[in-house]
C-alpha atoms as one frame of an Amber mdcrd trajectory, in Angstrom:
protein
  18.699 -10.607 -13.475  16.782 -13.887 -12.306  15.233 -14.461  -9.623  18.390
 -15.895  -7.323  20.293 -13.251  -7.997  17.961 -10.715  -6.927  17.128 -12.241
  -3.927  21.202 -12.869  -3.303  21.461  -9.181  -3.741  18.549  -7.759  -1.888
  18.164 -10.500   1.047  18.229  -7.915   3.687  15.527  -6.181   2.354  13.185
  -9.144   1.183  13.961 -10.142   5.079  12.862  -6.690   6.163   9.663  -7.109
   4.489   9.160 -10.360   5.055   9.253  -9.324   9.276   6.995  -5.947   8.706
   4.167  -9.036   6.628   4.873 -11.361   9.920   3.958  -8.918  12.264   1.320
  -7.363  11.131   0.046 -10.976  10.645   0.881 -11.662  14.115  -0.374  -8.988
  15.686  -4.034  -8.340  14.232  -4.683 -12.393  14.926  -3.202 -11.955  18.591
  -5.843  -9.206  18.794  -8.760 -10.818  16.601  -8.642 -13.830  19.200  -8.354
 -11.977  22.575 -11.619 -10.182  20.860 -13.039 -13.011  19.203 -13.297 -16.155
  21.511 -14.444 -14.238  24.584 -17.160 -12.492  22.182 -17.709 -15.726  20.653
 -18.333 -17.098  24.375 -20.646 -13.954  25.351 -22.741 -14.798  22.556 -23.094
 -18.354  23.290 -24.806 -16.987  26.586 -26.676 -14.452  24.742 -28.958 -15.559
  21.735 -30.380 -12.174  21.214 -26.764 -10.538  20.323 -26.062 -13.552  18.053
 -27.658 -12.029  14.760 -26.611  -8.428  14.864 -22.936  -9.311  16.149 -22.286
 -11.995  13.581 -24.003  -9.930  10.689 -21.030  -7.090  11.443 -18.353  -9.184
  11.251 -19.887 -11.075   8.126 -20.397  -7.377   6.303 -17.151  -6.311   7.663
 -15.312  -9.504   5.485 -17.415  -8.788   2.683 -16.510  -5.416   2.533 -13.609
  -4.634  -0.305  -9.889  -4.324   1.468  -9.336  -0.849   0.007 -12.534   0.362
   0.563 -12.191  -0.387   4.679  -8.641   1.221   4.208 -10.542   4.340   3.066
 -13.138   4.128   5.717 -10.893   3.834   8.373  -7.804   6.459   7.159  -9.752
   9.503   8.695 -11.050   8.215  11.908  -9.191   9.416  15.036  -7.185   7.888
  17.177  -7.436   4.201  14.919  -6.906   5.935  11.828  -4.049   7.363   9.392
  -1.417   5.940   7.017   0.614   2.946   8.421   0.754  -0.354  10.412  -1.810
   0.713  13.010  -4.498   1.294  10.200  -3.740  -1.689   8.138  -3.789  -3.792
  12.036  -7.330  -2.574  12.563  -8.715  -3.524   8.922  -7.092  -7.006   9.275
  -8.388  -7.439  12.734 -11.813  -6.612  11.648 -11.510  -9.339   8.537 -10.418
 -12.136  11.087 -12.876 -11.659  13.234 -15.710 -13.416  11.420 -14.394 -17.287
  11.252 -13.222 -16.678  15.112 -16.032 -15.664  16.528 -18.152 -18.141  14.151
 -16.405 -21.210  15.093 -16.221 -20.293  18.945 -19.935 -20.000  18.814 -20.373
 -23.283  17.040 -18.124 -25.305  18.885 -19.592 -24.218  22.304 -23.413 -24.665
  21.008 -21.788 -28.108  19.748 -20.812 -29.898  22.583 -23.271 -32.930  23.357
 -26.244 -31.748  25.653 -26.027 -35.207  27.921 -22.176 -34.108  28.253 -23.314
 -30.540  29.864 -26.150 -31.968  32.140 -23.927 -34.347  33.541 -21.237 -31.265
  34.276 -24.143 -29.666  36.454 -25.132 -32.772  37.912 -21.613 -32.857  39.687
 -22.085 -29.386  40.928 -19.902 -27.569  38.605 -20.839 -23.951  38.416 -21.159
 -22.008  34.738 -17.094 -20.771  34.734 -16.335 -23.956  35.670 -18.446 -25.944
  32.802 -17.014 -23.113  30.267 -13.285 -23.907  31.197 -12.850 -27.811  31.877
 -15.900 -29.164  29.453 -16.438 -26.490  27.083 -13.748 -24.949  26.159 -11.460
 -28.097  25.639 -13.966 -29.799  23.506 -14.708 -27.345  21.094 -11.206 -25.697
  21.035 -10.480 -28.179  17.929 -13.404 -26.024  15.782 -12.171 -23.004  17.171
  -8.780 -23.566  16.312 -10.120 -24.046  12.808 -11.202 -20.408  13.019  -8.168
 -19.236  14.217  -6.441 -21.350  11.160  -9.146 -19.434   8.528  -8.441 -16.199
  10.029  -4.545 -16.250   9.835  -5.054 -17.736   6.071  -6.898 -14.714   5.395
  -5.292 -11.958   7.216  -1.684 -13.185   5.197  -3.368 -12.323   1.893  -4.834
  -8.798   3.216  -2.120  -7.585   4.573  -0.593  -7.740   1.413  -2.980  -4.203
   0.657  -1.163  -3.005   3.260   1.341  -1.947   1.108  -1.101   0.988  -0.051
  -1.512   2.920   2.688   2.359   3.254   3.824   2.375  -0.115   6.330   4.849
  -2.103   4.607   5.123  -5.883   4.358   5.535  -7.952   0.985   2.484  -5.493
  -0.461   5.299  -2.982  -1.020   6.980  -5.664  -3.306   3.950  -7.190  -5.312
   2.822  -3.203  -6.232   6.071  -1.784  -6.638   6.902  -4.944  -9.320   3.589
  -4.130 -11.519   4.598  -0.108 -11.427   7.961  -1.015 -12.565   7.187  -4.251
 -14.938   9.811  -6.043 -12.745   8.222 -10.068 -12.288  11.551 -10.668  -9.501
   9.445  -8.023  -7.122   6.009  -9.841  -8.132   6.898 -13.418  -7.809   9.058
 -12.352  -4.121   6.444 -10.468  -3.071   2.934 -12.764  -4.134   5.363 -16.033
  -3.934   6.828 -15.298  -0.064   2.823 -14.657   1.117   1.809 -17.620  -0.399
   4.565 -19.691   1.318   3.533 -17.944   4.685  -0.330 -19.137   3.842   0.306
 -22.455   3.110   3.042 -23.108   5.982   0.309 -21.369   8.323  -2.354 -23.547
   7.363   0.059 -26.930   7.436   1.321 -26.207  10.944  -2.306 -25.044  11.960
  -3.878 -27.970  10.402  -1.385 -30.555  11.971  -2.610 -28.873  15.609  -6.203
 -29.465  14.658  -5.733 -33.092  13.931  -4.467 -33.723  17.690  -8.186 -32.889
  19.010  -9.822 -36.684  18.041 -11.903 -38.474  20.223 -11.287 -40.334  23.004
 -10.853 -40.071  26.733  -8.804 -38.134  27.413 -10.051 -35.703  25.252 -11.149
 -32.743  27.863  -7.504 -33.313  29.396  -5.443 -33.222  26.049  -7.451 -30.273
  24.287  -7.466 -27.925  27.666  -3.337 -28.588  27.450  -2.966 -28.419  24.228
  -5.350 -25.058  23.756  -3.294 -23.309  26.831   0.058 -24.403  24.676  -0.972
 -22.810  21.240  -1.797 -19.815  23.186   1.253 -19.292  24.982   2.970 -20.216
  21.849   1.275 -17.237  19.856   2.088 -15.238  22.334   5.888 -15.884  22.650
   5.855 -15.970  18.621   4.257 -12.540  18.456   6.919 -10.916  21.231  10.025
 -12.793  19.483   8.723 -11.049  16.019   8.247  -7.581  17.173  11.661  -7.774
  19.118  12.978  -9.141  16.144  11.604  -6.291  13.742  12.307  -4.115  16.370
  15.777  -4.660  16.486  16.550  -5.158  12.501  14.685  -1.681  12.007  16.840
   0.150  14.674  20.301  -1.570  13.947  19.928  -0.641   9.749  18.531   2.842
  11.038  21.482   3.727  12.545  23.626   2.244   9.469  21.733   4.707   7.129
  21.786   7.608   9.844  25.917   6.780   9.963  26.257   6.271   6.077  24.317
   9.719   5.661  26.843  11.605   7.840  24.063  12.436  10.195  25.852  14.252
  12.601  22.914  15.865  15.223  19.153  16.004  15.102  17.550  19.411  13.714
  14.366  18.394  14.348  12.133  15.488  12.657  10.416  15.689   9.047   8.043
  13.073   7.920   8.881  12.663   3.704   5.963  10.814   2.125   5.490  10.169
  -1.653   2.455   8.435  -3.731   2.528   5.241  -5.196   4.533   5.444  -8.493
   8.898   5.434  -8.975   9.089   9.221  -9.895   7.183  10.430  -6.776   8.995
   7.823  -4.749  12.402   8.858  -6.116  11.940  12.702  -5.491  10.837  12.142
  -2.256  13.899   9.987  -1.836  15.842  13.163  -3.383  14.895  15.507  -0.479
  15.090  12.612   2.412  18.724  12.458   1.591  19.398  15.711   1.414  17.557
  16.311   4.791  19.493  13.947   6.225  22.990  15.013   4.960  21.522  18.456
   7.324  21.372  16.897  10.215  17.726  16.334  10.085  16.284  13.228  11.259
  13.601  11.750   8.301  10.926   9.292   8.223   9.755   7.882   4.851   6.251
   7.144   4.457   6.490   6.337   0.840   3.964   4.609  -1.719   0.978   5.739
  -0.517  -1.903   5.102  -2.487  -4.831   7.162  -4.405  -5.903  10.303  -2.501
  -3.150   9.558   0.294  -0.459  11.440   0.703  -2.538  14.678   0.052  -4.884
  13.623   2.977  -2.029  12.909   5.126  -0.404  16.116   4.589  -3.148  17.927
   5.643  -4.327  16.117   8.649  -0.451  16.304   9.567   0.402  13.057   9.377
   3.008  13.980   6.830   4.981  17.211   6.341   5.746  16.907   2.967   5.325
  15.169  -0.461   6.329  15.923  -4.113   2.820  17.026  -6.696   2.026  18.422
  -9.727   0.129  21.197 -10.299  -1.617  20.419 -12.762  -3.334  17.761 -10.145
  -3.770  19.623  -7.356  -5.590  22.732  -9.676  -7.685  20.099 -11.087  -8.447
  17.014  -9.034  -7.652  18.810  -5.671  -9.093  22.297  -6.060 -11.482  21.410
  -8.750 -10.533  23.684 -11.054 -11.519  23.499 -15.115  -8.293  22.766 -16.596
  -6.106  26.054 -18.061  -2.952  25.646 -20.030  -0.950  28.726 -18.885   1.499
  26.706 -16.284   2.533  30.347 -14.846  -1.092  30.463 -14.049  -1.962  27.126
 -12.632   1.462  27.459 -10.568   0.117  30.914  -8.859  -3.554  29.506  -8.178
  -2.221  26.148  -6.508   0.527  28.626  -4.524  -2.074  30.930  -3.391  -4.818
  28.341  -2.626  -3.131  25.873  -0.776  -1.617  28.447   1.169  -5.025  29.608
   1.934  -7.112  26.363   2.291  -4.201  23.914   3.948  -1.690  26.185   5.180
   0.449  24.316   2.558   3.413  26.237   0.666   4.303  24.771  -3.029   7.689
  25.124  -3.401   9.496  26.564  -6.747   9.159  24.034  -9.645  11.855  21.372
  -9.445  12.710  22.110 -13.379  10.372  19.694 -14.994   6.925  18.422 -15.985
   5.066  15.426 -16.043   2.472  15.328 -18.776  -0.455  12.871 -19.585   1.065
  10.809 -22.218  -1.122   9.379 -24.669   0.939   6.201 -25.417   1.070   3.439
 -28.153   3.148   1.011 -29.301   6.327   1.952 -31.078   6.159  -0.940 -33.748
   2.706   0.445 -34.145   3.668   3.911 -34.805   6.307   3.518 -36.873   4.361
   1.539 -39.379   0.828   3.922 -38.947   3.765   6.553 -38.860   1.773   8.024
 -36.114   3.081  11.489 -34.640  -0.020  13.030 -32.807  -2.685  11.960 -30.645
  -5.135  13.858 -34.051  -3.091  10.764 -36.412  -4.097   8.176 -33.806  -7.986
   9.345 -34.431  -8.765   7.662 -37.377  -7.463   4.464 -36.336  -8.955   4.429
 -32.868 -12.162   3.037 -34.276 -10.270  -0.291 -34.517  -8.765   0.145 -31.241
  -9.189  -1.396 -27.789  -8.498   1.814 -25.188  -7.262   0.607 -21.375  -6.910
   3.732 -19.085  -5.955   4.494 -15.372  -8.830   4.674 -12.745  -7.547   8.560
 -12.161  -7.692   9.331 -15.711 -11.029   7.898 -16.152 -12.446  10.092 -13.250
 -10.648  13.562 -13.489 -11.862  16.541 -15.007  -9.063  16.994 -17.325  -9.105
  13.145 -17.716 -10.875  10.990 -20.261 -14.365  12.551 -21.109 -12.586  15.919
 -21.964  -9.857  14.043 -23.743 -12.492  11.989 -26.093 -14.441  15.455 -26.672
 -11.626  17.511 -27.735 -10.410  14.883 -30.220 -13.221  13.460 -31.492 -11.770
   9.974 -30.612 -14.912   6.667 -31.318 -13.530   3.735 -29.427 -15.048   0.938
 -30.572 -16.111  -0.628 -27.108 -15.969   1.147 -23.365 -12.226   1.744 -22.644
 -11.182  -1.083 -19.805 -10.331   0.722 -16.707  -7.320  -0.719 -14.582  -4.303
   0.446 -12.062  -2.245   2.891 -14.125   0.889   0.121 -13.737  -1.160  -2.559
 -15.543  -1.998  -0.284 -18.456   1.448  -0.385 -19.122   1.351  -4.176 -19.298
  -1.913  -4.755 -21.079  -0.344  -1.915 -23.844   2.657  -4.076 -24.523   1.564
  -7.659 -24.305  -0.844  -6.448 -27.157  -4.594  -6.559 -24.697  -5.018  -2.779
 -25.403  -3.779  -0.344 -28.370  -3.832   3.260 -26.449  -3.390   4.389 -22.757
  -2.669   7.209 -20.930   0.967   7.239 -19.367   3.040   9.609 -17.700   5.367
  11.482 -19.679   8.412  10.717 -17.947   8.097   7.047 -17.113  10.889   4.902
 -17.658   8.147   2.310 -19.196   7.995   4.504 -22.013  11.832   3.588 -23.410
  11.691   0.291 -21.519   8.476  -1.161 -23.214   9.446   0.820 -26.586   6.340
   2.768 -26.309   5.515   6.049 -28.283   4.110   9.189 -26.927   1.815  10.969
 -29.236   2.108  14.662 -29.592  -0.499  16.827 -27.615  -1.271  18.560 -30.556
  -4.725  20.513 -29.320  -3.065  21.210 -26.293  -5.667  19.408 -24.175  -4.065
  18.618 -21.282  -3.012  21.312 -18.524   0.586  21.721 -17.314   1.764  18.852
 -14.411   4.896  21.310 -13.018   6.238  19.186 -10.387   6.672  20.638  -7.307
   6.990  19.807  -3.438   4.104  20.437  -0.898   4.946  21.544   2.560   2.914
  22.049   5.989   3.781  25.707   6.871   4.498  24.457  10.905   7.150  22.221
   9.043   9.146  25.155   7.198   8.774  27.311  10.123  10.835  24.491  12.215
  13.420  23.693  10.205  15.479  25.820   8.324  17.530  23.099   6.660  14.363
  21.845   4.303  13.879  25.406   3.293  17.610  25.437   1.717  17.144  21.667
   0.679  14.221  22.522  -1.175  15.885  26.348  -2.835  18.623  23.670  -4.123
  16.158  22.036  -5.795  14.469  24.879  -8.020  14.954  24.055 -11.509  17.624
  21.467 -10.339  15.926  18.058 -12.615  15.216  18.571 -15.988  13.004  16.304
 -17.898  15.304  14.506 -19.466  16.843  13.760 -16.366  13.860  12.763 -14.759
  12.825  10.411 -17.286  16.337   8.772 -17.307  16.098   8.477 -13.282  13.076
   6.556 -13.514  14.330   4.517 -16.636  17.347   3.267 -14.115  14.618   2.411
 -11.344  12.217   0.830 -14.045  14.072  -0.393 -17.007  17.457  -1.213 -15.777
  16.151  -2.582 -12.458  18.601  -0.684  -9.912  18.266   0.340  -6.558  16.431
   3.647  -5.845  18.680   4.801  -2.844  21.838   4.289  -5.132  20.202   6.022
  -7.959  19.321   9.215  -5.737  22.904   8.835  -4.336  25.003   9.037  -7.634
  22.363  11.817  -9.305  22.799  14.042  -5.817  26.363  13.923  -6.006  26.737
  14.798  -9.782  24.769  17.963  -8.990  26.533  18.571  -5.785  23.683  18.250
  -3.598
C-alpha cells in the first residue's frame, strides 16, 4: 500500500506513537532545564566547579545512545526497560547546550551593566533575576532550542529498550523491509525537529536590543516557561487519557471479564518473538488475566529483564540461551540442549522453560534465489567454492556467539575475500537483496526469506545447534496464576514451522497487522 493509505488505516496508532515521542520529548527537557539553568547559574558563581561539571555533561553527549541505554538498564531505582530509562538518558544528553549557554549568557552580560546594578544597591538575587537573567535568557533559550533538537532524534532509540515513541516504527520498518513504517517513523521526528526549532527560533529573535530589553526578556522568559509547563501537563493528560480509553477497548474486545492477577509479556526485537509473545498476551487475556506488553526489546534485554523481574515472561530458543546465555559449546542433540537449558535456568534464575511450542528457528545461511538457481546452489558446502568471490554481511549476534561466525567459517572452510561487514540483523536482509552483500545469516523462519526470494542453504555439516522455541517464565509468576500455566500447556507443539514461517510472512511480506494475525491463527486452532 502507499504511504496515505497506511497512514488512513493506522492513524490511531501513528497518533499513539506520535504522543509516547512528544512526551518523552517533553518531559526529559522539562527536567534538563529545571536541572540545567539553576546548575548553569551555580556555576557562574563557582569557577572551580566549571571544568569538572561541564566535562560530564560534554562526555555524557559524546557517549553512544545505546551504550548509555546499557549503562543505565541495571542501575536501581533509575534503571530498567521503558520510558523512565529512556527519560534519564535523554535528560543527561540535553543537559550539555543548557547548562553551556546559561553559563555563557550570564558571564556575557556587559561588566559596566553589573557595576551599575550594585551601585543602586541591588543585592546578588536581585542582580541574577531583573539584569541577568533577562539579558542572557535569549542565549539560553538557544540552549534550550539545541537540547529539544537533540533529545527528538534520541528518543527515537527509545524504541530499543521497550519506551515507545516513533523508534518503535523506524526499527520495526527495517526488521520487516516495510519503507511506510520507516518514512512515518524517521519522517514524523523530523517534522517534530524542524517545527521545534522554527517555533524556538522565532522566540529567540524577540530578545534584540533595545530598551526595554530587561523588561521584554524577563516577560517573555516567565511566558515560555509557563508555556512548557502547560504543554508538558496537556501531553501527559493527553497520552494519559488515549492509553486508558483504547485499554479498556482491547480489555472489552478481549472478553476480559475479571482480573486474575497481572503478567508482564515481553518479547525481543524481531516479528516472530513479537508475534508469540502476542500469541500468549491474548490468550492471557481471554483468562481473565490482566497483561502488559513490553515488546521489542533490544540485544541482551528481555533476558535481563526477566531476571531482575521486570518481566515475567518472554518467548527463546534454546539453542541461545545454552549457548550465548549459559555459555555452553554448541551440541546438536535438541533433546539435550532442551534438558540443560530446563535444568539450568531453573537452577541459576528460578526460570521454568516451558514445553517446545512445535517448532525451530535455525541460523539460515541465506543467498539470493536468482543466484542459486543459476550456481544451482543446495548447501552451505556448494556455496564454498564461490565464496571467494563473495562479499559476506552478518548480524552483530552472529558475529559474536560461540556457535556464530568463527565456528561457522572453521567448519566449512569458507575464504571470504574481505572481512564480512557487520550490521543489525534487519539490514542484512536489505544489503542481501539490493545486491551490497552475497551471503548472510538469517533466521529460518523469517518471512524475508519468501518475501525477498531468498534461498536457504542446507546445513549440511550440521554446524549449527538446535533453536527449539520455547517460553521463559519467572517461577513467582507460574506460582500466581494458574491461567498462564494452561495458556502455555495449549501451546506445546501447537505452531509448526511452516506455520510459523507463514505468520511472519503475513506480518513481513504481506504487511498486515500483528494483533489481527494472532487473532485469526488463535481462533483456527481454538485457542
Amino acid at each position: 500500500m502507499s504511504l496515505f493509505e497506511f497512514l488512513q488505516r493506522n492513524w490511531v496508532n501513528v497518533l499513539s506513537h506520535t504522543a509516547e515521542h512528544l512526551w518523552l520529548v517533553f518531559v526529559s527537557t522539562a527536567i534538563a532545564v529545571l536541572i540545567g539553568i539553576p546548575l548553569g547559574i551555580l556555576l557562574t558563581r563557582f569557577k572551580a566547579l566549571r571544568a569538572p561539571v561541564l566535562g560530564f555533561a560534554s562526555v555524557m553527549q559524546t557517549v553512544p545512545s545505546l551504550a548509555l541505554f546499557g549503562f543505565l538498564i541495571p542501575i536501581p531505582f533509575i534503571g530498567g526497560i521503558g520510558a523512565r530509562t529512556a527519560i534519564v538518558a535523554l535528560v543527561l544528553y540535553a543537559l550539555l547546550p543548557i547548562i553551556r549557554n546559561t553559563v555563557t549568557g550570564i558571564l556575557g552580560v556587559d561588566a559596566p551593566v553589573r557595576e551599575a546594578a550594585v551601585g543602586m544597591g541591588m543585592t546578588e538575587w536581585q542582580i541574577l533575576r531583573q539584569v541577568e537573567i533577562p539579558l542572557a535568557a535569549g542565549v539560553i533559550l538557544t540552549g534550550v532550542r539545541v537540547a529539544v533538537v537533540i533529545t527528538v532524534g534520541v528518543a527515537v532509540i527509545g524504541g530499543f529498550i521497550g519506551a515507545g515513541g516513533l523508534g518503535e516504527y523506524i526499527f520495526r520498518g527495517l526488521r520487516q523491509n516495510d519503507n511506510n513504517l520507516l518514512l512515518t517513523g524517521a519522517g514524523i521526528s523530523a517534522i517534530m525537529a524542524l517545527a521545534a526549532d522554527f517555533l524556538l527560533g522565532l522566540l529567540e529573535k524577540q530578545f534584540d536590543i533595545g530598551s526595554s530589553r530587561e523588561k521584554r526578556g524577563s516577560a517573555l522568559f516567565r511566558k515560555v516557561a509557563w508555556g512548557a509547563v502547560a504543554a508538558l501537563l496537556v501531553v501527559g493528560l493527553g497520552v494519559f487519557a488515549f492509553n486508558k480509553f483504547y485499554a479498556r477497548r482491547a480489555g472489552a474486545s478481549s472478553g476480559q471479564s475479571g482480573q486474575r492477577g497481572r503478567v508482564v509479556v515481553g518479547s525481543k526485537d524481531f516479528t516472530e518473538s513479537v508475534l508469540l509473545a502476542e500469541i500468549l498476551a491474548e490468550m492471557l487475556e481471554a483468562r481473565g488475566v490482566e497483561v502488559e506488553r513490553q515488546f521489542e526489546l533490544g540485544g541482551n534485554l528481555a533476558h535481563s529483564s526477566l531476571t531482575s523481574g521486570r518481566i515475567d515472561c518472554y518467548p527463546e530458543y534454546t539453542g541461545t540461551a545454552y549457548t550465548a546465555i549459559l555459555q555452553h559449546p554448541p551440541v546438536t542433540d535438541p533433546r539435550a540442549v532442551y534438558e540443560q537449558v530446563k535444568r539450568e535456568y531453573e537452577e541459576k534464575f528460578r526460570v521454568s522453560a516451558s514445553d517446545p511450542l512445535g517448532f525451530s528457528n535455525d541460523f539460515a545461511i541465506l543467498v539470493r534465489g536468482d543466484v542459486a538457481r543459476r550456481l544451482q546452489l543446495k548447501t552451505i558446502s556448494d556455496a564454498v567454492p564461490q565464496s571467494r568471490n563473495w562479499r559476506a554481511g552478518f548480524g552483530q549476534d552472529f558475529m559474536s556467539r560461540a556457535d556464530g561466525y568463527e565456528g561457522f567459517v572453521r567448519a566449512y572452510g569458507f575464504r571470504f575475500s574481505q572481512q564480512p561487514r557487520e550490521m543489525d540483523l534487519s539490514l542484512t536482509y536489505r544489503a542481501l537483496a539490493s545486491g551490497q552483500v552475497d551471503i548472510i545469516a538469517g533466521n529460518s523462519t523469517d518471512g524475508l526469506i519468501s518475501a525477498l526470494d531468498l534461498f536457504q542453504l542446507e546445513d549440511d555439516r550440521h554446524y549449527f545447534p538446535p533453536y527449539e522455541a520455547v517460553f521463559l517464565t519467572r517461577d513467582d509468576t507460574i506460582r500466581r496464576t494458574p491461567a498462564l500455566v494452561e495458556a502455555l500447556a495449549r501451546l506445546s507443539r501447537a505452531i509448526t514451522t511452516e506455520e510459523m514461517r507463514r505468520l511472519n510472512y503475513r506480518i513481513d511480506g504481506e504487511k498486515r497487522d500483528r494483533r489481527e494475525v494472532v487473532s485469526q491463527w488463535l481462533k483456527s486452532k481454538g485457542l
